[in-house]
N, C-alpha and C positions, 0 to 999 in steps of 0.2 A: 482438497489439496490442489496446489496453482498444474499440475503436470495434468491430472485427471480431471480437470474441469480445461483446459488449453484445448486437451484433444476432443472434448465431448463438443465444446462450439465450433471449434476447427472443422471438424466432422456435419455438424448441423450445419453449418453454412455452404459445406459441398466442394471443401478447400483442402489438397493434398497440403504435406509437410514443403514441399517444394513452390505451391502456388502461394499459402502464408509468407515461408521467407521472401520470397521474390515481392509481396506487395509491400513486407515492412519494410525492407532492405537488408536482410541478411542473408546466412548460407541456410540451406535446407539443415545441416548438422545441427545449427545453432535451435534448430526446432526439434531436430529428436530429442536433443539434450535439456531444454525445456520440458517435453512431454514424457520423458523419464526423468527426472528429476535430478538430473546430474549437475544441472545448472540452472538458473536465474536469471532472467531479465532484469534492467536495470527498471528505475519511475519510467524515463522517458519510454521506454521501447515497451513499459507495459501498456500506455496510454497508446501509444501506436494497436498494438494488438486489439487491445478491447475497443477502439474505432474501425479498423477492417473487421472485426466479428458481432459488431451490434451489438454488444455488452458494455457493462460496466466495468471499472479496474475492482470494484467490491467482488462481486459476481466470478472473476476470474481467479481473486485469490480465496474465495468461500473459502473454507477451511484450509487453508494453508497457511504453514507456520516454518517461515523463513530458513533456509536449509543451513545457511551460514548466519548466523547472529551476529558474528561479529560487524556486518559490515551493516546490521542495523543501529540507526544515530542514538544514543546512551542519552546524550544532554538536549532537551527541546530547542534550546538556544540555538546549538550548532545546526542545527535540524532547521529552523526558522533563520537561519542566515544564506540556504540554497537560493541560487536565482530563480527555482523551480520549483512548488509546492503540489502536491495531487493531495487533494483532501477530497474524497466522496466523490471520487470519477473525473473530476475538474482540475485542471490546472490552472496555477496564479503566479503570476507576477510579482508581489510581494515590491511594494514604495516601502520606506524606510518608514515611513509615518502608519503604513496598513500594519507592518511587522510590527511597530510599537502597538499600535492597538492589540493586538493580537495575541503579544506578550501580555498585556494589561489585565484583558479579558483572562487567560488561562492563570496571572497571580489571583485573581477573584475565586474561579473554580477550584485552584487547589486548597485555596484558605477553605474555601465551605466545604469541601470535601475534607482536608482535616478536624475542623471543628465536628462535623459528622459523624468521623470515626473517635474522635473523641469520646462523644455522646454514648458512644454504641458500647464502647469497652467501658465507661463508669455506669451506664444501665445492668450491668449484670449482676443477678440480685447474689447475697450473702446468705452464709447458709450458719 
């Protein structure tokens, strides 16, 4: 969970809830309410974090499962049109020509992955 894993490298790094906010730029609050779970950091302010704690943004969300869904992106598309991408700790820029690739690439993965699941649900023997 992003709150118990927050305070465990907060903690390893030797950083009160007050010297966190003050390096990211926010309030000390904005960090209890992170490390109980009442709230959320946005991408950007997660990539902030996990560079003042020498972690990854993977590593920070280890087992956490987004407190409000809703305001996770439904369609990839809309998702691949942010000015700002974190994929695997990194953030990108995204040219219109990188997004098209990008889109290209994920119509290939989800064809094979449906042809896949195809496979797997007519492999199932008759009785």
């Amino acid at each position: 969970m992003f709150s118990t894993q927050l305070k465990k490298y907060r903690k390893n790094n030797g950083y009160t809830q007050k010297q966190l906010a003050e390096a990211v730029g926010v309030t000390q609050q904005a960090v209890a309410k992170w490390e109980t779970d009442k709230a959320s950091p946005d991408p950007e302010m997660l990539q902030k974090i996990s560079s003042m704690l020498n972690v990854t943004v993977d590593s920070l969300l280890d087992g956490a499962t987004p407190k409000d869904k809703s305001k996770m992106p439904k369609d990839l598309n809309k998702f691949l049109q942010q000015s700002e991408i974190i994929f695997d700790g990194d953030t990108y820029n995204l040219t219109d020509e990188e997004r098209e690739l990008v889109i290209k690439s994920l119509e290939v993965a989800f064809s094979a992955a449906k042809r896949a699941n195809k496979r797997k649900k007519g492999d199932t023997p008759t009785k």
